[in-house]
N, C-alpha and C positions, 0 to 999 in steps of 0.2 A: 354258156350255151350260145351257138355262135347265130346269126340270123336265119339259115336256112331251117336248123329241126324248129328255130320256135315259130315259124309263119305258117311251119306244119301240123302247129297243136290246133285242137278244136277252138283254143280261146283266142287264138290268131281270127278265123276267118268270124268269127261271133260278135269281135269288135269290128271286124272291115263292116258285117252285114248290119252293126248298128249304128254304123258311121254315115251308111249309105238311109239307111230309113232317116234319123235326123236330119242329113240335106233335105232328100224327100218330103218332109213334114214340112220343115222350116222353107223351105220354096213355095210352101201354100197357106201357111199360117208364122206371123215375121213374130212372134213369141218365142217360138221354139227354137230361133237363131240368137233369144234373148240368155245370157250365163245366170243375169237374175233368176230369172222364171226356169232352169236346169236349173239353179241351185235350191228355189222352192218346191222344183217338183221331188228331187232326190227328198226333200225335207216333208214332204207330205207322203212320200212313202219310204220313212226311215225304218219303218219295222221291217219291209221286207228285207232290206240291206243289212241293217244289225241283225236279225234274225239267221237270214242266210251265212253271212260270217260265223253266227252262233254255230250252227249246226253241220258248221263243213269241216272244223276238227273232228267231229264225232263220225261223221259219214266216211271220211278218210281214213277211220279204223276200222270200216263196214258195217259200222251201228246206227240205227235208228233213231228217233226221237217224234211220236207219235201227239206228246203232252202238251206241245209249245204254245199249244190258244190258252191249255187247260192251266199252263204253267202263267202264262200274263193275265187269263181272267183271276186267278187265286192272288194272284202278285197284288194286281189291281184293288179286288177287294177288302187286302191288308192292309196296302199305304190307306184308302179309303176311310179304314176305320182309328189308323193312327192320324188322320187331317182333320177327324174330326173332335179328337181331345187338343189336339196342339200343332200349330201352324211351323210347315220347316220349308226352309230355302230349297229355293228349285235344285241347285247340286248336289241336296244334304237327302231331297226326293229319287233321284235320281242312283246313288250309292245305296241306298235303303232299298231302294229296288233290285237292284245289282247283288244285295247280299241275300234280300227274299230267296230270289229267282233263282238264287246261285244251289243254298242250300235244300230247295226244292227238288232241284235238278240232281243234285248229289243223294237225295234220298233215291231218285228211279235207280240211278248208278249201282248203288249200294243193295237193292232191291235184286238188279241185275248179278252183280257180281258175287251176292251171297248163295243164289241160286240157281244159279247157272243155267238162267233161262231168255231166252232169246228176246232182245232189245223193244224187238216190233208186239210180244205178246203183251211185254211188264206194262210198257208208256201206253199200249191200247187201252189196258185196265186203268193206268193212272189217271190217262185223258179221264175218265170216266167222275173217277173220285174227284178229281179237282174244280172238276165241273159243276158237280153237284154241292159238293162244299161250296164252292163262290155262288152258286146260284141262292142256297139255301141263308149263309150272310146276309148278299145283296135284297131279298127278300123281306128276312126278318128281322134285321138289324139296322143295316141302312135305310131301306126303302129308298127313297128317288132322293139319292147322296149327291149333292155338287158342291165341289170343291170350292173354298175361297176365293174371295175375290181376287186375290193376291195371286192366285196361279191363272188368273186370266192373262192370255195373252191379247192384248188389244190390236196391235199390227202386225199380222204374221208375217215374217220372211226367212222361215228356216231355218233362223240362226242353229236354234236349240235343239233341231234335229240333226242338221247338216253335221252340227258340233261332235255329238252323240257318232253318227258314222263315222266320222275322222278317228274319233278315237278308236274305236271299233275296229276299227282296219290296220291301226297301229298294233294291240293289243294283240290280234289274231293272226297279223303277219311273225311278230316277234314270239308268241309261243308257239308257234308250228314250226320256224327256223332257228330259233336260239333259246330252245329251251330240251332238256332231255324227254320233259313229256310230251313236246311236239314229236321229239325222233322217234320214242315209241309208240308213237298214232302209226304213222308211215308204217313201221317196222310191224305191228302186230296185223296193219291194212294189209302189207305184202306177202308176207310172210308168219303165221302165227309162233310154228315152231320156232323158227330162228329168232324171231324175237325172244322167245323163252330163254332161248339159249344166249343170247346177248345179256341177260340178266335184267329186264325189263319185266314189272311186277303186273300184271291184268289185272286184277283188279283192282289198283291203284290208276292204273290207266283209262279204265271205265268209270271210275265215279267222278274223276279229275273231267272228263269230257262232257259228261254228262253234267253237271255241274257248270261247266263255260257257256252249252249251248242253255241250261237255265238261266246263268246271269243275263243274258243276250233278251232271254225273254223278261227276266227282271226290266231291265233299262226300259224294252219295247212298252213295258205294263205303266212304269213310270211318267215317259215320255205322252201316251195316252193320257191318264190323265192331265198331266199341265198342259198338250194342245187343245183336249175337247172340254177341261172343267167340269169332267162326270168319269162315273165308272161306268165299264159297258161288258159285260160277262161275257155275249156272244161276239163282237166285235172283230175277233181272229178265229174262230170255230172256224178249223179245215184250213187253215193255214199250213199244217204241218205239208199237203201235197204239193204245196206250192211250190216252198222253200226245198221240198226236194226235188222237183222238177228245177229248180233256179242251180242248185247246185250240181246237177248231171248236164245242165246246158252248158255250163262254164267249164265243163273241162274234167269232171270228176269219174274217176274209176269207180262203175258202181259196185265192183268189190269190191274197195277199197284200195288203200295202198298209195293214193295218187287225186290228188286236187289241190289248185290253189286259189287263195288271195285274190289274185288279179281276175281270173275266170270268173269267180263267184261274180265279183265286182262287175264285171262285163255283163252277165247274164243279167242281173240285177236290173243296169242299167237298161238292157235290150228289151226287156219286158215290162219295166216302167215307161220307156217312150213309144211301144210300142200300143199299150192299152191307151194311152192318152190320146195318138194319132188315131186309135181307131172310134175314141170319142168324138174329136174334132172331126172324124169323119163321118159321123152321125151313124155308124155301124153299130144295129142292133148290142145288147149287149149278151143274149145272150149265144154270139157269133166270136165274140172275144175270146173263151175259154177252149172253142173250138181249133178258132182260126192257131191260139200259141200252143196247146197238142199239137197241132198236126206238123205246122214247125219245130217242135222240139224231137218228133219221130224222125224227121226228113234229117234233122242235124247227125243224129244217134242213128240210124240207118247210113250216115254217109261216113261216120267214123268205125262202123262193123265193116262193112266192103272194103273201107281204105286199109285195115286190117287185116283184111283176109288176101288181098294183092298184096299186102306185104310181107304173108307168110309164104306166098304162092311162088314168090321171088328168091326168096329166102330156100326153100324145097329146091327149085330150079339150081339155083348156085350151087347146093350141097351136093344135088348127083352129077 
């Protein structure tokens, strides 16, 4: 791809406009020109980063996933009550998470793919049960559960989150580009039929997705507990809008067929430094949620018209 079409993608002008608020910040608070303090902030909001990587193969096939608080509170509530019969190493928490989350995620998949019913209706209903499951645990089993002392982190600086993304971004670049069941995300996003006809299985494709952006919420449930030392059931409730606004800002076809890596990663970052800046700017909070709608309209309004002049050209040429 040579430099001109990629300055012309959405995730082009999203890092220029997050490059420009960063100066902007860091010109009035010398923090935000710190790599430490970018490196603890990325790690203090690792879920939304792992998360959105979670969830942007499956979005890329045009599917949904409505579950993702529902799927880390549940996750949460599990390692919770395995910590409390026997103590396991942060990486050994973290993989246990990963495989909860995973197979949780593979149950909607499987839910979806047996019944041929639409993504947004199955994970509505699951948000629902998984909720109420962890709530109903957290309740009556745990009560006010905190973890060992041993998962106490004493000087935060990110390591273990930041750690968690890197991987994250390895894993989810390398099965959307080099793996067959990334090529039939793209293929069944683009094209349903011709996917069929390439000999790519859907429902094998759906539970495999659904399942990736679970583990994502596994890790996020994980990492929860070792940075707070407790479980927290409502903690990400309504995360899922988030993550899907993070993934449409960066660049994704919301039919599918089309998002990457990099974008997600862009958006991620552009709305982590941009709620921070508008802390440090002492801007109400409930102006934040406002202010990055109305931003992510003006993005997605400016790549519809850039669309439609480029059809219009296209028309012009042809007669």
């Amino acid at each position: 791809m040579d430099m001109k079409k990629l300055l012309k993608k959405r995730e082009s002008y999203i890092l220029f406009i997050t490059i420009i608020l960063w100066v902007g910040i860091s010109s009035s608070n010398v923090n935000f020109a710190n790599p430490t303090y970018l490196l603890e902030l990325i790690g203090v909001n690792s879920v939304y980063f792992i998360c959105a990587l979670g969830v942007l193969p499956l979005m890329i096939k045009g599917n949904f996933d409505l579950s993702i608080g529902g799927i880390i509170a549940l996750t949460s509530v599990f390692l919770s009550l395995i910590s409390t019969s026997v103590f396991l190493p942060i990486p050994l928490v973290i993989v246990l998470g990963a495989l909860i989350g995973s197979v949780i995620g593979m149950f909607n998949g499987s839910l979806i793919a047996k019944f041929q019913v639409s993504s947004v209706v199955v994970t509505l209903a699951t948000m629902h049960i998984f909720y109420g499951i962890s709530k109903f645990i957290h309740q009556k089993v745990l009560g006010q559960f905190v973890a060992g002392e041993s998962y106490t982190i004493q000087e935060y600086n990110g390591l273990i989150e930041s750690a968690s993304v890197l991987v994250m971004i390895l894993l989810t670049y390398y099965v959307l580009r080099h793996t067959r069941f990334g090529r039939s995300l793209y293929a069944f996003g683009g094209d349903r039929k011709l996917a069929l006809q390439k000999g790519y299985v859907e429902a094998a494709s759906t539970i495999k997705a659904h399942g990736f952006s679970g583990l994502s919420a596994g890790i996020s449930a994980a990492i929860h507990l070792i940075t707070f030392n407790q479980t927290s059931v409502d903690a990400y409730m309504n995360i899922e809008f988030e993550l899907i606004l993070i993934v449409i800002l960066g660049g994704l076809n919301i039919l599918g067929g089309y998002g990457t890596v990099f974008g997600t990663l862009v958006a991620s970052l552009f709305i982590v430094i941009l709620r921070s800046g508008l802390v440090f700017a002492r801007i109400p909070v409930f102006w934040h949620d406002m202010m990055i709608g109305g931003i992510i309209i003006l993005v997605i309004a400016y790549g519809v018209l850039k669309n439609r002049i480029k059809k219009r050209y296209i028309k012009v040429g042809e007669s």
